[in-house]
C-alpha positions in Angstrom: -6.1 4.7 16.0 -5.4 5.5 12.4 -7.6 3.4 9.7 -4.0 2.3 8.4 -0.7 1.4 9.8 2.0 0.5 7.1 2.2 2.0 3.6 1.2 -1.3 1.5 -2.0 -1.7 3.6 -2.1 2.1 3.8 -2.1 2.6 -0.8 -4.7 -0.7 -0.9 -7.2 0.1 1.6 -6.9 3.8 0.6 -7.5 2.8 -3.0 -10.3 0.4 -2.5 -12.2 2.8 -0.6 -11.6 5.9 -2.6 -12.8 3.1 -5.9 -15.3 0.7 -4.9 -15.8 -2.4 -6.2 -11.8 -2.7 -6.8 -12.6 -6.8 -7.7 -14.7 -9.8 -7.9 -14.3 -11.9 -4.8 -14.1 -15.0 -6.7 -16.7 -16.4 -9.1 -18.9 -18.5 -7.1 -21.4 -17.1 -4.4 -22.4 -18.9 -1.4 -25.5 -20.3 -1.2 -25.5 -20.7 2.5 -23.5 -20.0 5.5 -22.3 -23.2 5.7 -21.0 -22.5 2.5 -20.0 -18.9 3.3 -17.5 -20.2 6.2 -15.9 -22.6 3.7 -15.0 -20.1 1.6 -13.7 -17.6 4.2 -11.2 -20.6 5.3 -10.2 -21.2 2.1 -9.3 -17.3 1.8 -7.7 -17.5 4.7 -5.4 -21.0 4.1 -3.9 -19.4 1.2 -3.1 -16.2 3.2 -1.1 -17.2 6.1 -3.0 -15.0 8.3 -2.9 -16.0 12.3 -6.7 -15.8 12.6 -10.0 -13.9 11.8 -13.5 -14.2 13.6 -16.5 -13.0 11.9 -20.2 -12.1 12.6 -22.9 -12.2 9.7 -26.3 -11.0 10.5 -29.7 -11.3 8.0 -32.9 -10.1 8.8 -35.0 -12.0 11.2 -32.2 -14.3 12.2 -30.0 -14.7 14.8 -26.2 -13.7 14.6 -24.0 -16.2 12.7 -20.4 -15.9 14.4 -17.2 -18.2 13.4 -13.3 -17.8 14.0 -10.2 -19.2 12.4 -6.6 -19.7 13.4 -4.6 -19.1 16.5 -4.4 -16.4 18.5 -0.5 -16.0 17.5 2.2 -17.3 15.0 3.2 -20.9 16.1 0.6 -21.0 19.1 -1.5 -24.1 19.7 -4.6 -21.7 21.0 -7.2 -21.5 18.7 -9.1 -17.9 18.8 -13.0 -18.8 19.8 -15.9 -16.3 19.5 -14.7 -14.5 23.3 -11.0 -13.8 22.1 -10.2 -10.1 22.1 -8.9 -8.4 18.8 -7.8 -4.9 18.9 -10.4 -3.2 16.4 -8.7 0.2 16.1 -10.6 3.0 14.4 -13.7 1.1 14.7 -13.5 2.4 18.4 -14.7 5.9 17.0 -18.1 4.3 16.8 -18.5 4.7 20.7 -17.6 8.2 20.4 -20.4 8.7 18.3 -23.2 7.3 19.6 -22.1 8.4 23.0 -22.2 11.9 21.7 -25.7 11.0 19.8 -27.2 10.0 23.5 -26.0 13.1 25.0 -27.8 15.3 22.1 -30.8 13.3 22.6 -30.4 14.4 26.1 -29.7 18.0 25.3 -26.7 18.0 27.0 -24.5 18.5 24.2 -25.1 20.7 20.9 -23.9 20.0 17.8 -24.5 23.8 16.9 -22.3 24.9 19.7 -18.8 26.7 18.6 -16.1 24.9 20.5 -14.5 28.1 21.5 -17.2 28.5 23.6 -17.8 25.0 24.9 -14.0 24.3 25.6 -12.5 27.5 25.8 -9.1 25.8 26.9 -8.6 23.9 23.6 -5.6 24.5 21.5 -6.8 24.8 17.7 -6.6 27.8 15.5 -8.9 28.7 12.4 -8.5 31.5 10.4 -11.6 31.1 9.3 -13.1 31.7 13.0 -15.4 34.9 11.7 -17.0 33.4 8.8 -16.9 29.9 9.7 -16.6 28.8 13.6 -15.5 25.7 14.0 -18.6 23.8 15.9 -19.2 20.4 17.6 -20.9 19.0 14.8 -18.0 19.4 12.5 -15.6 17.2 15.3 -18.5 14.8 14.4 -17.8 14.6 10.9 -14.0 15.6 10.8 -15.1 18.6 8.9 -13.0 20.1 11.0 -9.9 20.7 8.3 -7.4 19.7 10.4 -4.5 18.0 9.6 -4.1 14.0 10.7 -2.6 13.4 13.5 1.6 13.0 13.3 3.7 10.3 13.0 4.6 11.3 16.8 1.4 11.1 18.3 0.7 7.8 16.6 3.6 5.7 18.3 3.6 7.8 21.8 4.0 5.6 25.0 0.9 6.3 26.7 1.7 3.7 29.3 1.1 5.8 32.1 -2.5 7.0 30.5 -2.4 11.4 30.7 -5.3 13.5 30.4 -6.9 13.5 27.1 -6.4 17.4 27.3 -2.8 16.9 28.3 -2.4 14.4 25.2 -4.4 17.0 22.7 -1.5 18.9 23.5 1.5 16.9 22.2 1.4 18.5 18.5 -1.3 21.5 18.6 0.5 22.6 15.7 -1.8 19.8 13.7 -4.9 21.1 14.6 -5.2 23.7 12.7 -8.1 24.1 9.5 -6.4 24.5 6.8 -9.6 25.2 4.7 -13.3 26.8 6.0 -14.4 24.1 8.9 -17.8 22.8 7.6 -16.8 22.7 4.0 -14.5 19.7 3.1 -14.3 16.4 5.0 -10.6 15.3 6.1 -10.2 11.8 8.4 -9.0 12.7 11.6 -8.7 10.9 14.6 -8.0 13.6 17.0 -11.2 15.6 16.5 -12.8 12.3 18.3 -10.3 12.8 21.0 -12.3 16.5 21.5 -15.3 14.8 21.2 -13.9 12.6 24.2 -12.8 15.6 26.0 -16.0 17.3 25.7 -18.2 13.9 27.2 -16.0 14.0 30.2 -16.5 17.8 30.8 -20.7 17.5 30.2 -20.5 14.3 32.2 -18.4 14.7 35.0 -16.7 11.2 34.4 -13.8 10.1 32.5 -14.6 9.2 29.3 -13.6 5.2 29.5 -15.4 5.1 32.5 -18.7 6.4 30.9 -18.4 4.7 27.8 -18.7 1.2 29.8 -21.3 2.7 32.3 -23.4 3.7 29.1 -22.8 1.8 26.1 -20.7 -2.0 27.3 -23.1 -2.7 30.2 -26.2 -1.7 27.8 -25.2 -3.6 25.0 -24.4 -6.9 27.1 -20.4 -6.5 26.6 -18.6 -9.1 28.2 -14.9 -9.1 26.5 -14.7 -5.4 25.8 -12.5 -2.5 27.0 -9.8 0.5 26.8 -7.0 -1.5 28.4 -4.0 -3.8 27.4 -5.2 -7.2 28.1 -4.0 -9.4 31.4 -1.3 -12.0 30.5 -3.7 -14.9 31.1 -6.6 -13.6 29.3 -8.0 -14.6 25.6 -6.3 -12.3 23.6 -5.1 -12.1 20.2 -1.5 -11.0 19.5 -1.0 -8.4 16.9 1.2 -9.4 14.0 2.9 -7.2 11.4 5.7 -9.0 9.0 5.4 -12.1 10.7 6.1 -11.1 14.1 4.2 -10.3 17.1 3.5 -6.6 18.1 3.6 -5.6 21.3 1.0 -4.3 22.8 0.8 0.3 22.5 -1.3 2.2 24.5 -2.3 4.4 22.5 -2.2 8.4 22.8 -5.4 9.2 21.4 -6.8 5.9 22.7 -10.8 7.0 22.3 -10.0 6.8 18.8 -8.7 3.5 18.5 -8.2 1.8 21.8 -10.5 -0.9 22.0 -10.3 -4.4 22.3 -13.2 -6.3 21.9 -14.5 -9.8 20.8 -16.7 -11.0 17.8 -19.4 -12.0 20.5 -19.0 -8.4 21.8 -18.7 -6.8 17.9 -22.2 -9.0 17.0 -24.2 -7.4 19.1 -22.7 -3.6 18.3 -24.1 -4.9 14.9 -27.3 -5.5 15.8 -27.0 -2.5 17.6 -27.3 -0.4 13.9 -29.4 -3.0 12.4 -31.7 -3.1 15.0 -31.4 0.9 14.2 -30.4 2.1 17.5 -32.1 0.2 20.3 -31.8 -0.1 23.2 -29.3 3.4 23.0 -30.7 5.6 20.5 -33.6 6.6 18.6 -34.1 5.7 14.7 -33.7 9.2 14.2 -30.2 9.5 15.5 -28.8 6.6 14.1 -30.4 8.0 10.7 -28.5 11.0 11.6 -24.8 9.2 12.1 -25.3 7.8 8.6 -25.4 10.7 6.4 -22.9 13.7 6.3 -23.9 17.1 6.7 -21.2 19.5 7.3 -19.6 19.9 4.2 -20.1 21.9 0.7 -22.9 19.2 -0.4 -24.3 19.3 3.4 -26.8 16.0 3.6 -25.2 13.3 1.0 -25.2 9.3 1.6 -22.2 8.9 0.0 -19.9 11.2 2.8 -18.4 10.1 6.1 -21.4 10.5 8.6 -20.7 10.9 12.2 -18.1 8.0 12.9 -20.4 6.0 9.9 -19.4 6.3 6.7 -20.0 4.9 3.3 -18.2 1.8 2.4 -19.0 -0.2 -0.8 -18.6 -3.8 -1.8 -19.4 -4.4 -5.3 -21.7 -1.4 -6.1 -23.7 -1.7 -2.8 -23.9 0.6 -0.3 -23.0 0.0 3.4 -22.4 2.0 6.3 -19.8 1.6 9.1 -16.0 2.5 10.0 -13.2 0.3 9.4 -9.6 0.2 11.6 -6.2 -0.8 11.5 -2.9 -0.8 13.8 0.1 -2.3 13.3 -0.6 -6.0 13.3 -4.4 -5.7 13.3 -7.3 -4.9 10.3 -11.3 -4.8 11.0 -14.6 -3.6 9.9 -18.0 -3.2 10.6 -20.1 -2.4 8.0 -24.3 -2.8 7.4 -26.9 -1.6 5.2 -29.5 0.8 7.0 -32.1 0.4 4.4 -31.3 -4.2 4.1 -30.9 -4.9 7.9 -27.9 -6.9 7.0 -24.3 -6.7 7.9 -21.1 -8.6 8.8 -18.4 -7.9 11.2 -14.4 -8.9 10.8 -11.7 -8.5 12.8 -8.1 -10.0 12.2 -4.7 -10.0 14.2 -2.5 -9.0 10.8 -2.3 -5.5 8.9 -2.9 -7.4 5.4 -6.2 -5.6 4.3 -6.2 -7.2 1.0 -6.9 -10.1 3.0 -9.7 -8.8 4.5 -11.5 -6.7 1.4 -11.4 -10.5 0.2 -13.3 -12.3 2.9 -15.6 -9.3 3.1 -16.5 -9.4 -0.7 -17.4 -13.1 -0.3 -20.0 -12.2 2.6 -21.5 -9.3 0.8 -21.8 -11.2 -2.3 -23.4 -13.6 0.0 -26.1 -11.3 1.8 -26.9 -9.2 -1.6 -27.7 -12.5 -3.4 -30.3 -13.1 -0.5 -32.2 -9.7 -1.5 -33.9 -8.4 -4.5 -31.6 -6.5 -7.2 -32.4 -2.9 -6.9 -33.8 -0.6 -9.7 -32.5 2.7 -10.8 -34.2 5.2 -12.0 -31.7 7.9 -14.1 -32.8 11.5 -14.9 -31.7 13.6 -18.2 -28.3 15.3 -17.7 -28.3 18.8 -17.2 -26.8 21.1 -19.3 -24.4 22.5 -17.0 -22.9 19.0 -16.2 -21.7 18.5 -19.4 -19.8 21.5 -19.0 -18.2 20.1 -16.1 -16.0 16.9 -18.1 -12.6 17.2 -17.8 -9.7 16.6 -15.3 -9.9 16.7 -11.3 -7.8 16.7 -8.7 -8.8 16.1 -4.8 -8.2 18.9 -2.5 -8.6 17.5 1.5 -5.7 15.4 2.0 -6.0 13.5 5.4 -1.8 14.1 5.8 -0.2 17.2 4.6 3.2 16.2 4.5 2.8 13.4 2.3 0.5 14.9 -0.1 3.4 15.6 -2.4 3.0 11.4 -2.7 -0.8 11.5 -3.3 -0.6 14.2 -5.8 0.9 11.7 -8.4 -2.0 9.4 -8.3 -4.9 12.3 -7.2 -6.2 13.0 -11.0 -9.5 11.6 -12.3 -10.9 12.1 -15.4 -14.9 13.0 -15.2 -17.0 12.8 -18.9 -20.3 13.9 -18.9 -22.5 12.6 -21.9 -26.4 12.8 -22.3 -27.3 9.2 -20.6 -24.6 10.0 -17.5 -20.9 10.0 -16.7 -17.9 8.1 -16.9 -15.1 8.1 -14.3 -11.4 7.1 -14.9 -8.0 7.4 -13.4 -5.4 9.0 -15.0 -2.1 7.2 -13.3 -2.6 4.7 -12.4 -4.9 3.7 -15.6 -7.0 0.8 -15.3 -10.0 2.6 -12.6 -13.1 3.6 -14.2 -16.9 4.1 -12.9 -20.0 5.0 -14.8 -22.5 6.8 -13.2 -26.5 7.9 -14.1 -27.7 11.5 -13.2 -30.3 10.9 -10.0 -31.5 14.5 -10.0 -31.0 17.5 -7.8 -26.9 17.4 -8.4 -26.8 13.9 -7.8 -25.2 10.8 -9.4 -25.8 7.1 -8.9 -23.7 4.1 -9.3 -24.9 1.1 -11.2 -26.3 -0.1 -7.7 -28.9 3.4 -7.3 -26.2 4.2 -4.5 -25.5 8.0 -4.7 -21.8 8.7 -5.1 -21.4 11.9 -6.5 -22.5 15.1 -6.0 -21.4 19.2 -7.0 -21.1 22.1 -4.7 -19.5 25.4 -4.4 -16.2 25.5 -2.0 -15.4 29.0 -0.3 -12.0 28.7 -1.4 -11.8 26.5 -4.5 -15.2 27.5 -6.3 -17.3 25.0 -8.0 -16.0 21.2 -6.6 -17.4 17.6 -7.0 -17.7 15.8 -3.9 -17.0 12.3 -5.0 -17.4 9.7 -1.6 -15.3 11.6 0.6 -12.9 13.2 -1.4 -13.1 16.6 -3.1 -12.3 17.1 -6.5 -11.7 20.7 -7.7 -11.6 21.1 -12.2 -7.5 21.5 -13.0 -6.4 21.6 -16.7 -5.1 18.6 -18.8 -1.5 20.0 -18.3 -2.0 20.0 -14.2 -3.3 16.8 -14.3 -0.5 14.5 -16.5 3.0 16.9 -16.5 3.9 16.0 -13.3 3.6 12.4 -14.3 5.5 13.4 -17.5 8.6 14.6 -15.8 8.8 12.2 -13.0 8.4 9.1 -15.8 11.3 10.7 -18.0 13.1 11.9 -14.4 13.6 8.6 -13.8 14.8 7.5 -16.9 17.2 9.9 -16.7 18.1 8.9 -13.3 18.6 5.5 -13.8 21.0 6.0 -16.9 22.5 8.5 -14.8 23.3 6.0 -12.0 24.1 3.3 -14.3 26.7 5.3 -16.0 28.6 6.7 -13.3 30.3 3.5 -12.3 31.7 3.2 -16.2 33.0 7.0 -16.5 34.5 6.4 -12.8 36.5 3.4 -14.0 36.9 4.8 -17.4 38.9 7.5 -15.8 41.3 5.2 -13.7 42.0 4.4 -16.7 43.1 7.7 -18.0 40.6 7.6 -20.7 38.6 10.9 -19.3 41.7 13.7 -20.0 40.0 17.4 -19.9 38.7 18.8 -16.9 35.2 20.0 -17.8 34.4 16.3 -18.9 35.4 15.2 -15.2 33.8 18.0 -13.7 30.2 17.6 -15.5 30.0 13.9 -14.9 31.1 14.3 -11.1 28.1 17.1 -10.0 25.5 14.6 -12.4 26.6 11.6 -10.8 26.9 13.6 -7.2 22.5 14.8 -8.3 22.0 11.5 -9.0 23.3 9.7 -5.9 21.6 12.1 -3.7 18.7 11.7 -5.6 18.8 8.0 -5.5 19.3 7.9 -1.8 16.8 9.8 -1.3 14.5 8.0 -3.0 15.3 4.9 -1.3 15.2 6.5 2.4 11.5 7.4 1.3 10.7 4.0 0.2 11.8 2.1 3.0 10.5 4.8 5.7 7.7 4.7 4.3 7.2 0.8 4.4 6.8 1.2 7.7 6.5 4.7 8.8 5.7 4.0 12.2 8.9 2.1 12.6 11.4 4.1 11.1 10.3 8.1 10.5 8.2 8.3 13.7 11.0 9.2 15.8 14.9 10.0 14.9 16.2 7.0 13.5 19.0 6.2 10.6 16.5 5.8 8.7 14.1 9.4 9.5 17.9 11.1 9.8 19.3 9.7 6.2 15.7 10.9 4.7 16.2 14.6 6.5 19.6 14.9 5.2 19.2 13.5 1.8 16.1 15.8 1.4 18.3 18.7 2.2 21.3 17.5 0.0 19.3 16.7 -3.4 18.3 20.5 -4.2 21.8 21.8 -3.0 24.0 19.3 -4.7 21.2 19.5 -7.8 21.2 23.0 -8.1 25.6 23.2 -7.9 25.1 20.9 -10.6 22.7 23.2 -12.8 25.5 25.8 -12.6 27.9 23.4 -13.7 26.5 22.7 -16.6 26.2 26.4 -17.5 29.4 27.5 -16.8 30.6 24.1 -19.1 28.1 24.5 -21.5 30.7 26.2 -24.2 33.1 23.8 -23.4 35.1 21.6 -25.3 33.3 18.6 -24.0 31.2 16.2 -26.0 27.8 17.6 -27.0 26.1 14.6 -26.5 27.6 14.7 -22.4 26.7 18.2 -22.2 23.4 17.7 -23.5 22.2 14.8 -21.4 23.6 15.9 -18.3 21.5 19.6 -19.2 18.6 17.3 -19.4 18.7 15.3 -17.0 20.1 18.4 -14.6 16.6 20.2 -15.8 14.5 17.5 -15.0 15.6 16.9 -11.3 15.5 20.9 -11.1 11.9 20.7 -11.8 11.6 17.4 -8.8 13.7 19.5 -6.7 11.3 22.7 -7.1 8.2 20.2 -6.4 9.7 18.8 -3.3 10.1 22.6 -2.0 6.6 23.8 -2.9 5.3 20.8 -1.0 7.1 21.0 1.9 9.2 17.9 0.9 12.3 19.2 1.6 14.1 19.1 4.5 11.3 17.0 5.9 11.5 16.6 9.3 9.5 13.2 9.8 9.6 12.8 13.4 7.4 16.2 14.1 
């Protein structure tokens, strides 16, 4: 259902996709599929994944398909080309080009308000007036909603409800928190509307049109919404090393499928074939390119379930998915007629970015090396260097984590611009002016693009995020306080044990001395646990903040204890600030009671604390 499950695959697929072209594969480049499969195994040997089947298609030929591994940790089954993987998001797909059919048969339009069309549907927009929130923004997830919660993702859905009676688990997420239409936000249950809004035109439940329409079309034989029978070959999911049971999922039209590489090959050919025997050209053209959003038609946004992934400069289009215990992608280029599916039964995307970097290098050294074309830089774009920061997170509530690695650095110069990261350093893109507002990546692949935002003003749409001009002190201080927060800390905590012993030992006499190192060590112990309640939640968020746990209740109540215990200490220090005590105690514990003031009043503007998790 979501395009990530834990937090490690969560940071590296979100990073890689955000930066294309993180690394190099490797250094050599098959020369032939032969070849090609060699180097996947290899990959895959040194990974200790259970398994991974793969489809490769090239122009004029016929779908090369191989698989790897066992269909579980210590089974003696291998996988074969009919084994079923869960492919998660990938699922969204159907959504769309059953949507796309029903357009083509003017049964559904994308220019309808959904007020109107489902008049039941819980959703609120302040925005309604100016900008109604329409079907063709559910297409896109333009729809400025919020990602679904941490709730909705591990629901037992066993006994499958209504998709309008599992819309309305958490309403209180679907609500646009910017103009519908202007920004692009991933979100998996504006393809549940979608869903809802097939059955109504339909008059059939979604699942069941989806195989009437699409499956039996398509020549699906290992395909389909359910958990799979006992005896059948199926994959088992595996997370850490262990098998995950099977979920049915709440939301499951946006991530409920199983499927087959057989089955997954011929989707493939489906788009490289460029729509037949379902679509016309012209819708399939349609899915590819986003068109709801400040820059309206650009090749480098999200599309309609299809968006822009890149390996090594070059462009594809597709949707990728993940679950606890399973990773996938399908990804093609429109304009090269090539593309390669993978599927896996492990949430280690590195794993996977690997093997498909090795197959793209493989299909791009089969085709001619593209020429681009740049165009002087305008004026007005070389006004526009300086520091960004994105402005459509996909999850509120942990924005207040994103915001420390959001800035980018954009300098314009007369023959283009250079991109770079601020924290992490190391990230950095140079792009060529295309014309009309455009840039292009070393590849001719346009990447970038400028607009005006109703709420934010002039913004660069970079991929899919949205970057909105912030000043050189909005972009590093936070990063400057937490780094010297957290030196603080750490002496703080370090210290505490040695004054605590130091006065057993009678060697800590007057009361203010006790008193300021007890509230500092107190704010730094709360501190600390907080800290570590967030990091191990969110290792595996599904696990441990989806629901109340030890772990979701020790985060709640920690996040509620740093600012009171931090800001008792702050008066501390002032009422002992004239005190007899050593200046060089009362001046580090100032400090240090400053700097987690300045954490603690971060946390609160973002929501952080008192964070509820399981909500």
């Amino acid at each position: 259902m979501t395009r990530v499950s834990r937090l490690p695959a969560m940071c590296w697929l979100a990073f890689i996709m955000l930066f294309p072209a993180l690394s190099a594969a490797g250094d050599s480049v098959p020369a032939s599929v032969d070849e090609l499969d060699a180097a996947i195994e290899e990959i895959l040997e040194d990974s200790h994944i259970p398994s991974m089947a793969w489809a490769v298609i090239q122009p004029g030929q016929a779908a090369h398909i191989n698989t790897f591994g066992v269909k579980a940790p210590g089974s003696s089954q291998a996988v074969t080309p009919s084994t079923t993987y869960r492919i998660a998001s990938i699922s969204k797909m159907f959504v769309g080009i059953a949507a796309m059919r029903l357009i083509e048969q003017g049964r559904i339009n994308p220019e309808d308000n959904v007020r109107d069309v489902l008049p039941d549907l819980q959703f609120e927009n302040p925005w309604q007036e100016t900008h109604p929130l329409k079907v063709k923004h559910l297409l896109e997830s333009t729809t400025g909603w919020d990602d679904l919660s941490l709730k909705e993702h591990v629901y037992d859905n066993a006994d499958v409800m209504p998709l309008s009676e599992a819309f309305g688990i958490n309403p209180d997420s679907r609500v646009s928190r910017w103009a519908p239409g202007t920004r692009h936000a991933y979100s998996n249950s504006a393809a549940v509307v979608i869903a809802m809004l097939i059955e109504q035109v339909t008059g059939q439940p979604f699942t069941d049109y989806i195989r009437d329409t699409l499956f039996v079309p398509l020549g699906f034989e290992n395909t389909f919404y359910a958990e799979p029978e006992q005896d059948s070959d199926a994959a088992s999911g595996v997370s850490g090393g262990q098998v995950v049971p099977h979920q049915h999922l709440l939301m499951y039209p946006s991530g409920g499928v199983s499927s087959s590489i057989n089955d997954q090959a011929k989707l493939l050919a489906f788009f490289t074939g460029r729509g037949s025997p379902l679509l016309s050209i012209d819708s399939v053209n349609r899915m590819e390119v986003s068109d709801t959003t400040n820059v309206h038609q650009f090749d480098g946004g999200y599309g309609i379930y299809n968006f822009a992934r890149y390996y090594g400069g070059y462009a594809y289009r597709g949707h990728d998915g993940a679950l606890t215990g399973w990773t996938s992608e399908l990804v093609y280029s429109p304009e090269g007629g090539y593309g390669f599916v993978i599927l896996q039964n492990s949430d280690d995307a590195r794993v996977l970015y690997k093997a498909g970097r090795k197959i793209s290098d493989f299909l791009v050294s089969q085709t001619d090396t593209p020429s681009v074309i740049s165009q002087p830089v305008p004026d007005e774009w070389r006004q526009k260097s300086g520091y960004y920061r994105f402005i459509n997170t996909r999850i509120e509530k942990q924005y207040f984590i994103e915001r420390l690695v959001a800035p980018v650095m954009i300098h314009v110069e007369d023959d283009g611009a250079k991109l770079s990261s601020v924290f992490p350093p190391g990230w950095n893109r140079e792009l060529t002016y295309a014309g009309d507002n455009r840039w292009q990546n070393e590849k001719g692949e346009i990447v970038m693009a400028a607009a005006t935002d109703p709420l934010a003003g002039e913004v660069v749409h970079y991929g899919d995020r949205v970057l909105v001009k912030v000043s050189a002190f909005n972009a590093v201080a936070d990063k400057v306080v937490l780094s010297a927060w957290l030196i603080f800390l750490l002496i703080a905590l370090l210290y505490t044990p040695v004054w605590l012993i130091n006065n057993a030992r009678g060697k800590i006499t007057t009361v203010h001395e006790k008193q300021l190192r007890k509230w500092m060590s107190l704010s730094a112990v709360s501190a600390f646990v907080f800290l570590l309640s967030l990091g191990i939640g969110m290792s595996n968020p599904f696990a441990y903040l989806a629901a109340p746990s030890l772990m979701s209740v020790v985060l709640f109540i920690s996040s509620v204890v740093l600012p009171l215990v931090t800001v008792w200490a702050g008066i501390q220090s002032v009422i002992y600030s004239r005190s007899d005590a050593s200046r060089w105690l009362k001046g580090f514990v100032l400090i240090f009671v400053v700097l987690q003031l300045m954490v603690v009043a971060y946390l609160a503007y973002f929501n952080a604390a008192g964070i509820v998790s399981w909500t």
